[in-house]
N, C-alpha and C positions, 0 to 999 in steps of 0.2 A: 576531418578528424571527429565532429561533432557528430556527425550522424553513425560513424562507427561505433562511437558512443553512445549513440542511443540505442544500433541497433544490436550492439552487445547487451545492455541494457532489458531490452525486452525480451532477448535471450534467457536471460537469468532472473527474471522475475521471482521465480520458483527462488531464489535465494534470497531474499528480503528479507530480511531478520529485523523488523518489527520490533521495535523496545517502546518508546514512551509518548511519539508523538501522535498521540492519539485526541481526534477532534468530535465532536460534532455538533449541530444543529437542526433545530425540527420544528415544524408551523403548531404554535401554542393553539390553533383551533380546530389539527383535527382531531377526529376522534379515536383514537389508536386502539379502545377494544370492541371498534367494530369491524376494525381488520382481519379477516380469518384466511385469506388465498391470498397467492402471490404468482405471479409467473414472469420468467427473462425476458426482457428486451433488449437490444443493441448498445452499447455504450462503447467505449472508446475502448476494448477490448486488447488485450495482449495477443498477435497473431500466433504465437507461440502455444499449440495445441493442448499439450500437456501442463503448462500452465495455467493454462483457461481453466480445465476441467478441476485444477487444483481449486483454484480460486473458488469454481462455481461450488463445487461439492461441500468447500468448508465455510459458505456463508448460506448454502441449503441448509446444512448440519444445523447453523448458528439460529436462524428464522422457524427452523425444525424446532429446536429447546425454545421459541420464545411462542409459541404455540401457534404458526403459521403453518399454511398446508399449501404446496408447489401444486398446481392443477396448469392445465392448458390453456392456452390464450381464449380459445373458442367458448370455455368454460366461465367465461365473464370473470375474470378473478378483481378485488376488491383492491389489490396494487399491483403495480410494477416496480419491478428489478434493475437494475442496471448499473455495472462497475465501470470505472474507468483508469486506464495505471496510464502512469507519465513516469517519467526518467528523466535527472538532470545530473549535470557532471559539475565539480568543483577541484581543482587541485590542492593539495595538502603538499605545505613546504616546508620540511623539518630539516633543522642546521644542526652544525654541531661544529665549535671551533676548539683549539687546546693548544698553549704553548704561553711564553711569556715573552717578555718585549712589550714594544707596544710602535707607534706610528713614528714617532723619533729615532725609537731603537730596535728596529726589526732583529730578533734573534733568531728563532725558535718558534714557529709557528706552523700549525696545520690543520685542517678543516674541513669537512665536509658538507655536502647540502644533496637532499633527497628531494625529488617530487613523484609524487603520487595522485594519480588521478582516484578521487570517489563519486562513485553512483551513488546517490540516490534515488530512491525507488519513492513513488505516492500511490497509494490503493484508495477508490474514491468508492463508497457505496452508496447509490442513489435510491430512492425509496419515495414511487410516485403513487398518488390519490388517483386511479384508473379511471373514476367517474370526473372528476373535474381535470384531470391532468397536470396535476397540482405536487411539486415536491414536497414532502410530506416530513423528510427525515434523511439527513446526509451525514455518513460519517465517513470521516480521512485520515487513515493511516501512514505515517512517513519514518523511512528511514535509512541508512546505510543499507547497498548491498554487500551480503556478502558474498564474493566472488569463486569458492572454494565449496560451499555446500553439495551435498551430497542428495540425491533423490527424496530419500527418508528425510533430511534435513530441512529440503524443500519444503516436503508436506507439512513439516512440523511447523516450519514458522507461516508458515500463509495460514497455519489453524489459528494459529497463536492470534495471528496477527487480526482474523476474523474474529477470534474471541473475545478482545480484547478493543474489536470496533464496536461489538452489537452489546458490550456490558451495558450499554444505558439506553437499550432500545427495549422497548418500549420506554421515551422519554419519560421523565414524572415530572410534573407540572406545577 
C-alpha cells in the first residue's frame, strides 16, 4: 500500500499546493553576485514528465527574475541546478460521536469515524558552487497534495510554490 502511495504521489506532483512550509539554508561564504550561469543536473527527479517540465520551467522563471542565465553544461556555467520531490503519506482520523447515556446507561447513541489518507509532497532545490562542488543554497518546500487539481491548477501552484522557495535567494547576509 505504501508504494502505491507513493507512486500515486509522484503522479500528482503537479498538484502540490505549496502554502507555508517554506525553508532554506546557504554557505555564509560564498559569493552569490559572482553567480551569473546556471545549468540542470540529475537530482532525485519526479519520473512523471510533464511534471518535471512544470517544475524545471517555474524555477528557470524564478533564477530568470534573480538575474541568472540557463547556458549549457559545456558552457562552464558558474552553478548547478538540481531538484529533488519525495512523497510521504499520514492518515487523518476524524470522529464524530452524538447521543446521550453514557457507559452505565447506554440509550441513544451513534457515531461515526473517517480515515483519510494524506500526501505530502517536499520540493527540494539544490543550488551548487560548479567550481568547487560546493552546496551553495538549498531551499524546501512542503506540503499537502491536493489530489483533485486540474492542469492550469498544477502550473499554478509548482509557480507558487518556486516563487515562494527563491523569495530569499540571493540569501542576505
Amino acid at each position: 500500500m505504501r508504494i502505491a502511495t507513493l507512486i500515486a504521489g509522484v503522479m500528482l506532483l503537479g498538484t502540490i499546493t505549496f502554502a507555508q512550509s517554506v525553508n532554506y539554508d546557504f554557505d555564509r561564504s560564498a559569493n552569490f553576485r559572482a553567480f551569473r550561469t546556471y545549468t540542470w543536473v540529475r537530482g532525485a527527479a519526479v519520473p512523471d514528465a510533464l511534471n518535471n517540465q512544470r517544475i524545471v520551467a517555474a524555477t528557470n522563471t524564478q533564477l530568470a527574475a534573480k538575474g541568472l542565465r540557463l547556458v549549457e553544461r559545456q558552457d562552464s556555467p558558474d552553478l548547478l541546478v538540481a531538484y529533488h520531490a519525495a512523497f510521504d503519506t499520514d492518515v487523518q482520523v476524524t470522529g464524530f460521536g452524538s447521543g446521550w447515556g453514557g457507559f452505565r446507561y447506554p440509550r441513544s447513541f451513534s457515531g461515526s469515524v473517517r480515515a483519510d489518507e494524506i500526501v505530502t509532497g517536499t520540493l527540494i532545490v539544490d543550488i551548487v558552487d560548479a567550481a568547487n562542488r560546493t552546496i551553495v543554497w538549498r531551499g524546501t518546500a512542503t506540503k499537502e497534495v491536493n489530489m483533485n487539481a486540474k492542469p492550469a491548477q498544477r502550473d499554478q501552484n509548482i509557480a507558487r510554490a518556486t516563487e515562494k522557495l527563491f523569495k530569499h535567494y540571493p540569501p542576505v547576509k
